[in-house]
N, C-alpha and C positions, 0 to 999 in steps of 0.2 A: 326684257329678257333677250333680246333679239342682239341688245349688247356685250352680252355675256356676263352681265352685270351679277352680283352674286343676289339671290333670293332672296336675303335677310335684311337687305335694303329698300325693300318694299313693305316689310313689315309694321312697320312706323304706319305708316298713309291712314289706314283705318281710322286707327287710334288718334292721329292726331283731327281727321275730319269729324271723327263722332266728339273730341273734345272741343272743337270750333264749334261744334254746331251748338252743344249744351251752352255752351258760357256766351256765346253772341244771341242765344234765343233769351237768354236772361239777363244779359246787357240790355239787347237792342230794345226788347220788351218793357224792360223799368224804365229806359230813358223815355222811350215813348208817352208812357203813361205819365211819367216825370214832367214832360214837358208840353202836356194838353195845355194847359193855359200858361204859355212863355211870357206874353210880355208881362203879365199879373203876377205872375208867381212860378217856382221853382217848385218842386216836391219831391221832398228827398225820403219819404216812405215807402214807395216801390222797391227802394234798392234793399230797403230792411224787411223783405217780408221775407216768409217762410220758402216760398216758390223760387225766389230769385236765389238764399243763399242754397238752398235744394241744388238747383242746375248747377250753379257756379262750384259747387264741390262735387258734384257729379263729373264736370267736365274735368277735374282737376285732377279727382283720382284717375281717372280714363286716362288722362294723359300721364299720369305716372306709371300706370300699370303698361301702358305702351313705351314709357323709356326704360323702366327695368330690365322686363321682356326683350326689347330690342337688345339690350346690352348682355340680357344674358346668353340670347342665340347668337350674338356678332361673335362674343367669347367662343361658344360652342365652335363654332366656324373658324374660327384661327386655330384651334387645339386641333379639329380634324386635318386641316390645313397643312399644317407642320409635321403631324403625326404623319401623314402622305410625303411627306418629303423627306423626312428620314427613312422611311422605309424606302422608297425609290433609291436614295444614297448607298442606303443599306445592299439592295440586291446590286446596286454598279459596283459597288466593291468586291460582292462575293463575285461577280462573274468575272471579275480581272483579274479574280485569284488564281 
């Protein structure tokens, strides 16, 4: 803020950390469990249960609904943006009339 940075550029952060967290809790979690007995065996069943694709599409939508959202207020932001700048135009003209 302190750079005068516009608002709407902050609005991502959430979303993207609540979508890290869901899909790395359901990554790191099946690998884990995946790989209790490494040099014996692999186990590729954690990654197919119910819990892991649960989070994994949890995180997924969360992060789509933060890039839409972001895209729709960045738009919002340039329309207000512009709209301000023709009207500024606007009154320099009339006063030079």
């Amino acid at each position: 803020m302190r750079e005068k940075r516009t608002p709407w550029n902050y609005w991502i952060v959430p979303f993207s950390l609540f979508a890290f967290g869901f899909i790395s809790f359901a990554v790191f979690g099946s690998l884990y469990q995946a790989l209790i007995n490494w040099p014996s065996s692999f186990n590729l069943a954690p990654f197919m249960t119910f819990s892991f694709i649960l989070y994994t599409s949890t995180g997924i939508m969360i992060a789509i609904v933060g890039a839409v959202t972001y895209h729709y207020i960045k738009d919002i932001y340039r329309m207000e943006s512009k709209n301000l700048e023709i009207e500024e135009q606007t009154t320099k003209l009339v006063d030079k009339s």
